[in-house]
N, C-alpha and C positions, 0 to 999 in steps of 0.2 A: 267467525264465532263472536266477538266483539260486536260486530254491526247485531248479530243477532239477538245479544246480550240488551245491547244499547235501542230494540226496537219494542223488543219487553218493558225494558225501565219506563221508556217513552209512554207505551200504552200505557202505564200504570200512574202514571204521571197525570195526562189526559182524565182516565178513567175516574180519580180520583177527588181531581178540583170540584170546588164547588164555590160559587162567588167568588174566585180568582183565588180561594183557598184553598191548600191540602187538607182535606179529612182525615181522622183517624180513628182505622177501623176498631170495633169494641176489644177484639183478641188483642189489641194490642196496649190496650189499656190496662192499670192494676197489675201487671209482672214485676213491679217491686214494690219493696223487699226482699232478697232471697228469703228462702226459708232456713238457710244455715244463717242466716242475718245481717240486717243494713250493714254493718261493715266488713263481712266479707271480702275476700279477692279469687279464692281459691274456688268457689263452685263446686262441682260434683266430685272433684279431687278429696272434701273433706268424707267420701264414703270410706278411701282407703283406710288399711288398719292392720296392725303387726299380724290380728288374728286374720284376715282375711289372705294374708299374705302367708302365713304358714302355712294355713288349711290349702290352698292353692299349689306350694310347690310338693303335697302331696300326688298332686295330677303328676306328676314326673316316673314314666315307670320306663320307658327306651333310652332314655338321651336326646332323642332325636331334635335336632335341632332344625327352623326355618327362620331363614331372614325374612322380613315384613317387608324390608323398604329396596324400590328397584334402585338399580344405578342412575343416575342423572350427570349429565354432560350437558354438551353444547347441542346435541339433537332430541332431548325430551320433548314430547310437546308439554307445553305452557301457553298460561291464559297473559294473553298480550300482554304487557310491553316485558313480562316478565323472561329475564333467558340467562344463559350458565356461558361462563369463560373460566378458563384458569390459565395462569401462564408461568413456566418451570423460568428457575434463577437461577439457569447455571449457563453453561456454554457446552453447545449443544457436542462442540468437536473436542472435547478434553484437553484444551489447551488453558484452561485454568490453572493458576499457580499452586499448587497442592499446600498444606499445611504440615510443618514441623520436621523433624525427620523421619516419622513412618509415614509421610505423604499422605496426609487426609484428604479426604475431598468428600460432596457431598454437595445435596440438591434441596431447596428449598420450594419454596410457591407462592402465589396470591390468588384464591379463588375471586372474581368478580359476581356476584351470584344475586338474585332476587329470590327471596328465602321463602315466599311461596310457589318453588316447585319442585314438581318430581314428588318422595314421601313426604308427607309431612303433618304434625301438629297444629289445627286452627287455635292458637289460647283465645282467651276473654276478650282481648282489645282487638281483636280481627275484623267483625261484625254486630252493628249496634240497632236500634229503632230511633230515627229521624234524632241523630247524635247523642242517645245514649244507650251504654253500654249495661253489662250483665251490672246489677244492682240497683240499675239506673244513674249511674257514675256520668257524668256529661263528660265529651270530649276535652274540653277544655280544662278538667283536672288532670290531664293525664296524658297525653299526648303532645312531644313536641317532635320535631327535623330529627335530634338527635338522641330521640329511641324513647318508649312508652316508662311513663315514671311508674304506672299500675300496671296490674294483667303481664307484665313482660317474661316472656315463657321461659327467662333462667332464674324466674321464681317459683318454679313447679318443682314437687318435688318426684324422689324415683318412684317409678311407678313398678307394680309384680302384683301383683294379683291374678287373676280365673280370667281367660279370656273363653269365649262363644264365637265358633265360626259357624256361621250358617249359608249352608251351602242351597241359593236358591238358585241355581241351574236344577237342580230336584225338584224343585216347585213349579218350575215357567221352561226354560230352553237353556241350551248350551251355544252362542251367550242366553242372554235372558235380554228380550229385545227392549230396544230405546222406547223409553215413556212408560217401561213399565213401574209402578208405584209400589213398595212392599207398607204396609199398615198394621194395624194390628191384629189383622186376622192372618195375615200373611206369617208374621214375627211368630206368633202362636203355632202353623203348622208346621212350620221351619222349625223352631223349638222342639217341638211334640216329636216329631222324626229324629232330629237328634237325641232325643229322651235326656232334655236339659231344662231347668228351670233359670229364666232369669234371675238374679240377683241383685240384691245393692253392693256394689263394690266391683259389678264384672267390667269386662270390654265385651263389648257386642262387633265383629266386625263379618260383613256381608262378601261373601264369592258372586261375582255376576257372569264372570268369564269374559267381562269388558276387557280386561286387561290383555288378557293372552287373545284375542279377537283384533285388538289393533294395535300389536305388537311391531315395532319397525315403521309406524306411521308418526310422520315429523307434528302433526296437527291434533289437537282434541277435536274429539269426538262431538259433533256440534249437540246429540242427542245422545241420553245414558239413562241405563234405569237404576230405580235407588229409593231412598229413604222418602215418606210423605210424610206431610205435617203428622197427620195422626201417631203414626207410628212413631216421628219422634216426641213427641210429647208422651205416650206409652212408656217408651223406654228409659225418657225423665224421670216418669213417676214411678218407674221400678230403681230407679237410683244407681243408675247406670255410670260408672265413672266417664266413658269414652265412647263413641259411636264412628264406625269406619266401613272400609268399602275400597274392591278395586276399581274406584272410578275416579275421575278429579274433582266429582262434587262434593261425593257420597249421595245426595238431593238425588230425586228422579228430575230430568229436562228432558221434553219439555215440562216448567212447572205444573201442577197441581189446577191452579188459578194464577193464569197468565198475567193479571192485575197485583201479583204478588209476589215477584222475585225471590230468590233465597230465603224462601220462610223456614225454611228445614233448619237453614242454617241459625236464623231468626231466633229459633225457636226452642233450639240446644243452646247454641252460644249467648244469646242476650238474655232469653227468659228465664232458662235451667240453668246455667254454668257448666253445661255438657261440650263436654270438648269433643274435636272431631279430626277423625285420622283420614289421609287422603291417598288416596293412589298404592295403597297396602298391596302387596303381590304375594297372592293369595295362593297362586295357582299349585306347588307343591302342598302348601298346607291342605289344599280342601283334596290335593289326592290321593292325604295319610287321611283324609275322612272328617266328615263336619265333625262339631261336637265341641268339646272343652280340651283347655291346654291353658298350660304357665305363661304368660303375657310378663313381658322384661321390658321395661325402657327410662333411660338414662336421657331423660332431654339436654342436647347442647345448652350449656349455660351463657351464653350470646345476650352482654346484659341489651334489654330493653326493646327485644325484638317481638315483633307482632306472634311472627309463626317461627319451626323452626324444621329442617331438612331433619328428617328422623331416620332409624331402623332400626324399630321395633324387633325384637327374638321371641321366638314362638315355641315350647318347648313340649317334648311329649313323653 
């Protein structure tokens, strides 16, 4: 996956020079100032709003509750060098000296973890355009070893609002095969079928049936279908708080334009301030049925970290 990764960047590298320069392309030119404004941090986050969020937990008519985010251990797959340990502090044979006279005892932990994997939250300082990020913030205001002084995701606030599942195994196949791209004509018929209007303030998050397709496999999926430029810039400009997907990109791979790695990502994260949910396990939710529901999430407050291990609740 890696080599594969690393032979795209290559071409794009190649493809790109000109007089022993990088170019750069016109889309990528003029994306700052946000439109919430040069000093921003918060991006799409500022759509949320107390009224968005009442009008929302009206969707609540069962109880029914899903978790978003799968379980992650030491066999997820992850995008190299990223991988999960944790190790128990106690003594495995209960020859531990108890505490007090009603013999206490008790187990503690240390998770060793690389924080993007498994569910998770991409924030602002994730991914940038040739080292700057959502505002046009250069790296070097903001990033050091010991944790991002901007963008760090235990500055986000709770999130509840209207979530959008759309279910495009209804659109393409059951999964929905690798390289397929959803755009905005796609988003539109997926919408239309669920008899849902996007909004400003929703989560949009995508069923491909990747997830439960290579369920028990230690490796990502070298190919996944998913989000294209167009379509994420569409769902920018409907003012979408958050964009997700059972996949590890959410992106379609192979890209769009192979001279252009992670524009999806590019293109929520750096350009919109659209945040982006990864590896959502979708599969009970899309079999209570596409459409809308109450979206809940409490980001770990981990100061100064890039991403953060999530799980989202999904309510109906």
């Amino acid at each position: 996956m890696l080599r594969t990764i690393g032979t795209i960047a290559a071409a794009c590298l190649v493809a790109t020079m000109a007089n022993g320069q990088v170019t750069q392309d016109a889309s990528d030119r003029g994306w700052y100032p946000s439109k919430y404004g040069g000093a921003d941090r918060l991006g799409a986050m500022n759509n949320l709003s107390a009224e968005k969020t009442a009008e929302a937990a009206k969707l609540i008519q069962t109880g029914k509750t899903f978790s978003l985010g799968m379980i992650t251990g030491r066999d997820t797959p992850a995008y190299g060098p990223r991988e999960y340990d944790v190790t128990v502090l106690q003594l495995s044979d209960g020859s531990g000296t108890p505490i007090g006279a009603n013999r206490a005892t008790g187990n503690d932990d240390i998770v060793d973890v690389w924080v993007g994997i498994g569910s998770q939250i991409d924030g602002l300082g994730h991914m940038g355009i040739d080292h700057r990020y959502y505002n046009g913030v250069p790296v070097k205001d903001f990033v050091t070893p010991a944790g991002l002084t901007q963008f760090g995701t235990h500055g986000l606030p709770p999130i509840a609002t209207r979530g959008i599942l759309l279910d495009m195994t209804k659109s393409f196949a059951d999964p929905v095969p690798d390289g397929t791209a959803f755009n905005r004509a796609e988003i539109d018929a997926a919408a239309s079928r669920a008899d849902v209007t996007i909004e400003k303030g929703d989560i949009v998050i995508f069923h491909t049936g990747k997830m439960k397709a290579t369920e028990g496999q230690k490796a990502l999926a070298p190919g996944i279908p998913g989000l294209g430029v167009e379509g994420a810039q569409y769902l920018s400009d409907l003012g979408v708080v958050a964009v997700g997907a059972d996949t590890w990109a959410l992106e379609v791979i192979p890209f769009e334009e192979e001279t252009r790695p992670f524009d999806v990502h590019l293109t929520l994260l750096a350009k919109n301030g659209v945040y982006i949910l990864e590896n959502m396990n979708t599969t009970a939710l899309a079999e209570d049925g596409e459409g809308v529901f109450f979206f809940t999430l409490g980001v770990p407050r981990l100061e100064g970290t890039v991403q953060a291990i999530i799980n989202p609740i999904a309510i109906r």
